[in-house]
C-alpha positions as CSV (number, residue, x, y, z in Angstrom):
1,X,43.7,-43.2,-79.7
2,X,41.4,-43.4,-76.6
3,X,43.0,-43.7,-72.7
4,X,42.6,-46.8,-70.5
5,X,42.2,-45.3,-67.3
6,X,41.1,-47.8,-65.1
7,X,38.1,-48.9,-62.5
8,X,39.6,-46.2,-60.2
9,X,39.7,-43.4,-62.8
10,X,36.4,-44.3,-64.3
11,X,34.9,-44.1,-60.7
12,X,36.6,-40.1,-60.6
13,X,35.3,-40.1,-64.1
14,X,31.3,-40.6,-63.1
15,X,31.9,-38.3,-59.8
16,X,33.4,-35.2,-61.6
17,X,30.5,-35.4,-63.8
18,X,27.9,-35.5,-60.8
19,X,30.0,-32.9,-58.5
20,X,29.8,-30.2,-61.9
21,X,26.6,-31.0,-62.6
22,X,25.3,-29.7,-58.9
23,X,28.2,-27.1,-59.4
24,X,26.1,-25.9,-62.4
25,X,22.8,-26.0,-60.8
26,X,24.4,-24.0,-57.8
27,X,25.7,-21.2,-60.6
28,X,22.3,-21.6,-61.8
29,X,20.9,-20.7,-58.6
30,X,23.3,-17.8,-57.8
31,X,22.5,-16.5,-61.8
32,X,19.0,-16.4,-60.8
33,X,19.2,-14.8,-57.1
34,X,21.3,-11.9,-59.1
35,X,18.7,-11.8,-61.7
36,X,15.9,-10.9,-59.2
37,X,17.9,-8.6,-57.2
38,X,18.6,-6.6,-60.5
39,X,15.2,-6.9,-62.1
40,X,12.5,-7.5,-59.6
41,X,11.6,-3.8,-58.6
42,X,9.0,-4.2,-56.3
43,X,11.1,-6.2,-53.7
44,X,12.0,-2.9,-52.0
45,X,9.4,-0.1,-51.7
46,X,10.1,2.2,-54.4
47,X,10.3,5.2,-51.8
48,X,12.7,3.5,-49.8
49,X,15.0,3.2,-52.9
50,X,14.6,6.8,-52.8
51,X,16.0,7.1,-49.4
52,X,18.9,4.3,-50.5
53,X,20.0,6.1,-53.1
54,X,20.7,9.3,-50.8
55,X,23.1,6.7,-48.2
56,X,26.7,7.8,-50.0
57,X,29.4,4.9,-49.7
58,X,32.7,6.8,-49.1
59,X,35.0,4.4,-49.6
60,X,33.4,4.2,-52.9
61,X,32.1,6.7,-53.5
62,X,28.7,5.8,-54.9
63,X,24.8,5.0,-53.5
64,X,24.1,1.8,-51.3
65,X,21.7,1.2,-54.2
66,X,24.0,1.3,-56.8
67,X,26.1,-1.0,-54.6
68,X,23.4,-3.4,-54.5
69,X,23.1,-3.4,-58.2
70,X,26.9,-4.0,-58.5
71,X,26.2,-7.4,-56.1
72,X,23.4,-8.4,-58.6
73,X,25.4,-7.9,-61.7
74,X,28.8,-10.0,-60.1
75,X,25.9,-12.5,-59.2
76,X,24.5,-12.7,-62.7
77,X,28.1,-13.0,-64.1
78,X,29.1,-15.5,-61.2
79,X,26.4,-17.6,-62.3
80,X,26.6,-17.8,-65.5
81,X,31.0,-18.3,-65.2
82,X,30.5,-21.3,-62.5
83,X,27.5,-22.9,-65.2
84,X,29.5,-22.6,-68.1
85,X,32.8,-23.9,-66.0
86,X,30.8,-26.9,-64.9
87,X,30.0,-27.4,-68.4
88,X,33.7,-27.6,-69.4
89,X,34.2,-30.0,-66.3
90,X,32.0,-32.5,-67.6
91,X,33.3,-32.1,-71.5
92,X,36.8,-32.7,-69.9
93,X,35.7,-35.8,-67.5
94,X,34.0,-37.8,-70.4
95,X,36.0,-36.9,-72.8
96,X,39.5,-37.0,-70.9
97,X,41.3,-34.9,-72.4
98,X,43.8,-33.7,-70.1
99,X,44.6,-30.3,-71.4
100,X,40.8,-29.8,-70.7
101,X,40.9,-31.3,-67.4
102,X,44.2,-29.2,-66.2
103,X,43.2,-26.0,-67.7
104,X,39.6,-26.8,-65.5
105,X,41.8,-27.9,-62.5
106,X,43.7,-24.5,-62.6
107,X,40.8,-22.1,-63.2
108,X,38.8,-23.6,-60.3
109,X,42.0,-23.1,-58.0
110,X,42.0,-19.2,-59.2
111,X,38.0,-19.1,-58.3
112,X,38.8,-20.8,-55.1
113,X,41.8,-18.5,-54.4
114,X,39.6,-15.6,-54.8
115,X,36.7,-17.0,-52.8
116,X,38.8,-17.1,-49.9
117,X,40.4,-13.4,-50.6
118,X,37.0,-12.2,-50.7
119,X,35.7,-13.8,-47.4
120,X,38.8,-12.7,-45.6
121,X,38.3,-9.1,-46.6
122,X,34.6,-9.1,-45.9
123,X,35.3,-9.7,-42.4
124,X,38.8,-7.4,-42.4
125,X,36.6,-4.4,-43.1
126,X,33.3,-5.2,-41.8
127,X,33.6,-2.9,-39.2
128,X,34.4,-0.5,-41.1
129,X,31.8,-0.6,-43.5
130,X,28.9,-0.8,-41.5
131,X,30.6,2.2,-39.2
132,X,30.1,4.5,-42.5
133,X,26.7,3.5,-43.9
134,X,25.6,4.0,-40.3
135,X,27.3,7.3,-40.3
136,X,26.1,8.3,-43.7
137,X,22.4,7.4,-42.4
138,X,22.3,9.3,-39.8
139,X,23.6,12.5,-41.6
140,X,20.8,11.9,-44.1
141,X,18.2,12.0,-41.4
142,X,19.6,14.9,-40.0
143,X,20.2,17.2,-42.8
144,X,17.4,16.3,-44.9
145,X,14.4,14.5,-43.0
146,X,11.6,17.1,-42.9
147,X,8.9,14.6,-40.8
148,X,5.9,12.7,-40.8
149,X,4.2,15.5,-43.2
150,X,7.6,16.2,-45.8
151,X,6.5,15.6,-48.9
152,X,9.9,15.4,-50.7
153,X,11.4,12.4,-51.8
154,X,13.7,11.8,-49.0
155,X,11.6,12.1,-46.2
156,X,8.7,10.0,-47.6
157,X,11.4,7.5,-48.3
158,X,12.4,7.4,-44.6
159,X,9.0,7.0,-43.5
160,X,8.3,4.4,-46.0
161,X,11.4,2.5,-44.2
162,X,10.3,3.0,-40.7
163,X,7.0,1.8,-41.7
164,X,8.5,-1.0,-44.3
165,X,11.2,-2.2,-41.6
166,X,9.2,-1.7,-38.1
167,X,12.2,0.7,-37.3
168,X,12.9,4.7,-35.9
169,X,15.8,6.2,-36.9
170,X,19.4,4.3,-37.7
171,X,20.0,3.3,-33.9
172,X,16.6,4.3,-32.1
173,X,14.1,7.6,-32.3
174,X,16.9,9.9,-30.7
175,X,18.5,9.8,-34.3
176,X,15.3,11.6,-35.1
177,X,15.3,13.9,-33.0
178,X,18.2,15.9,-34.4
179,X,16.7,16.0,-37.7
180,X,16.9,20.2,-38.3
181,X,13.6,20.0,-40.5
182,X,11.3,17.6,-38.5
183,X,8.2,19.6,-37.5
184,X,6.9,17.5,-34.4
185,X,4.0,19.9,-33.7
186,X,0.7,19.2,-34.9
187,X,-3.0,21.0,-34.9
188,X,-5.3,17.6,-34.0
189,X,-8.7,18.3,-33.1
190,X,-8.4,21.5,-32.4
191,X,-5.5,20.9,-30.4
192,X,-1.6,21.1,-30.1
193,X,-0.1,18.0,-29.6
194,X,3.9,17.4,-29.8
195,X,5.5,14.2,-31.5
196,X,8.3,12.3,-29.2
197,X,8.7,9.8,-32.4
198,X,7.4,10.2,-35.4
199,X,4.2,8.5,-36.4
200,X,5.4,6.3,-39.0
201,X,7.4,4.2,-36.1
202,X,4.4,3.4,-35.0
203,X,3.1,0.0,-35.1
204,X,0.3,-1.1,-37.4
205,X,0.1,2.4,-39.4
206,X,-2.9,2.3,-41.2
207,X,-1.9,4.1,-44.4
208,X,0.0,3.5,-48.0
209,X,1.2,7.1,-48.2
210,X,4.5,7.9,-46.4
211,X,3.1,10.7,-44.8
212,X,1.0,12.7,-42.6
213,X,-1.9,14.5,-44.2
214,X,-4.4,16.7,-43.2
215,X,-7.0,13.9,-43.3
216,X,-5.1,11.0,-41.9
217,X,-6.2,12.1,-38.0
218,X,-9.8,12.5,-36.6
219,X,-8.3,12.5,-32.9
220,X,-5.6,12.8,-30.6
221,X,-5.6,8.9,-29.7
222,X,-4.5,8.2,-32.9
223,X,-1.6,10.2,-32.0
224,X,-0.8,8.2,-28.8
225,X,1.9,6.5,-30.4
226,X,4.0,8.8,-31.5
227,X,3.2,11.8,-28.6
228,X,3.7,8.8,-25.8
229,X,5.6,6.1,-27.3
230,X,6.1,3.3,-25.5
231,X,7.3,-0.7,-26.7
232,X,3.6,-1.7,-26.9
233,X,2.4,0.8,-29.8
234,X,6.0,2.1,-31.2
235,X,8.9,0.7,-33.1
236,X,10.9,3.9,-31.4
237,X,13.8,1.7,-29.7
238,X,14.1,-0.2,-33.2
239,X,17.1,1.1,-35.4
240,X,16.8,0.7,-39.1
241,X,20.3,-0.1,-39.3
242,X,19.5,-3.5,-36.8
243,X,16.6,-4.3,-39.0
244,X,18.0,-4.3,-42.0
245,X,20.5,-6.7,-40.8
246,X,18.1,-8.8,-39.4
247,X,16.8,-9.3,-42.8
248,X,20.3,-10.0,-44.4
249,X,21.2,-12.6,-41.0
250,X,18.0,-14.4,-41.9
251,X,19.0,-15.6,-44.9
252,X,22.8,-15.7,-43.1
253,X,22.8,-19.4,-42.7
254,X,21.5,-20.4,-46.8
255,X,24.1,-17.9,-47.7
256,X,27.1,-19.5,-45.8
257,X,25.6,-23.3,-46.5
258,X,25.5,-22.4,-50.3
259,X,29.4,-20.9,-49.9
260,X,30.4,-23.6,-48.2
261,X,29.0,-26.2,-50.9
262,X,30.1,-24.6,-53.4
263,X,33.8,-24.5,-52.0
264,X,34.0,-28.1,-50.9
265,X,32.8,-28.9,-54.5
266,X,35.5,-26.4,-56.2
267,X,37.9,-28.7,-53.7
268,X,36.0,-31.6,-55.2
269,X,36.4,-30.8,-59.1
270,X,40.2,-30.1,-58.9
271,X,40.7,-33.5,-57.1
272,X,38.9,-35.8,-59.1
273,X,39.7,-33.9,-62.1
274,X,43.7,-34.3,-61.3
275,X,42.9,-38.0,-60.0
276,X,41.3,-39.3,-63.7
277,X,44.3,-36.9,-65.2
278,X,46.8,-38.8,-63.1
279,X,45.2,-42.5,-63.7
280,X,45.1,-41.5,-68.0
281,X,46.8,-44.0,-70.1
282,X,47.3,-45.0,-73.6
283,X,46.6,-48.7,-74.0
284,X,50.5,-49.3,-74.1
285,X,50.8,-48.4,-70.6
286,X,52.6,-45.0,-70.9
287,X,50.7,-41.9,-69.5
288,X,49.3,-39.1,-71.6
């Protein structure tokens, strides 16, 4: 036999079906930003990914790309969890059944719960976890950057960054400088010129190739930047590891909007789902 649940409960009713149905679109949204951070290739430079891959994450012991990866699977799982939740919130709002409705009410709360736990420990241990990428970095430049003319993997894939980013090194140039393979002296011309930076700091480097070959100067101005650097025609004061978090703290403020949304409506659904729960009746008046 159906519930009478009122004017009051059939207003809770229509709003826990609106409040999942923008919960799902938001997991849709979160399903598809995880999708393209998985799939779509070229948003990084593929040389860079190189260099990524090389950036060990003690604490877990694995690559900052394979990190990154991790984030895009939980995102496509996230998604496609909160989508499939709102789903079951609207099943158990127009059907009202209460089991449904409770056993919503109580997952939400656990998504919630963890929500919270995760936001608290992101900023517990942020310190920390920038403190040992930017260590890790830095060791990788040192130990294994071989200059503007290495043609390994790694050192194309820090020059593709310093060109990709509009950076030098993790905090600035001098991070460069105690890289044990960079060769910084060049034949130009017919003469010997000495880098300060390397050339792919540089601003507006004309060139698709990560590094420096035999054909890519016809004289010693080109050079300028990178024997004489200065803030007009270098990126040498730039760290990486500041430009790479400008890109993240552009997006900062969709990111925390979108959290907070989707928290207020998680706060939503349990309320209006435990509201039409608590207003339920049989038509004899006695509650289900």
């Amino acid at each position: 036999m159906g519930r009478e649940i009122g004017a009051c409960g059939r207003i809770g009713q229509v709003v826990l079906v609106i409040v999942n149905i923008i919960f799902g679109i938001l997991g849709l949204a979160i399903l598809v930003s995880g999708a393209l951070l998985k799939f779509k290739e070229n948003l990084v430079n593929g040389y860079v990914s190189d260099f990524l891959r090389q950036i060990q994450l003690q604490h877990l012991e694995t690559d900052l790309v394979s990190v990154i990866s991790t984030v895009a699977i939980i995102c496509i799982c996230v998604g496609v969890f909160v989508f499939l939740l709102s789903m079951f919130g609207c099943c158990g709002a127009c059907c009202q059944q209460k089991i449904l409705l409770t056993s919503y009410a109580i997952v939400v709360l656990i998504i919630l719960g963890a929500q919270i736990a995760a936001i608290v420990l992101t900023f517990q241990y942020k310190d920390e976890w920038q403190g040992s990428v930017k260590s890790e970095m830095k060791n990788v430049i040192k130990d294994k950057y071989n200059g503007d003319n290495g043609t390994d993997i790694i050192s194309m894939g820090i020059n593709a960054a310093f060109m990709e980013f509009d950076c030098c090194g993790v905090d600035n140039y001098k991070d460069v400088e105690l890289a044990t393979g960079w060769v910084r002296t060049y034949m130009i011309d017919n003469q010997k010129v000495t880098f300060k930076a390397p050339y792919f700091c540089c601003k507006n480097v004309d060139t698709e190739t990560p590094k420096v070959d035999s054909g890519l100067f016809t004289s010693v101005n080109q050079t300028e930047c990178a024997t004489d650097p200065t803030n007009e025609n270098s990126n040498y004061k730039k760290g990486c590891f500041d430009a790479l978090e400008d890109i993240v703290m552009r997006y900062n403020a969709i990111y925390i909007g979108v959290g907070i949304a989707l928290m207020l409506l998680e706060i939503f659904c349990v309320i209006f789902a435990c509201f039409i729960c608590c207003k339920g009746r049989k038509p004899e008046g006695k509650y289900v």
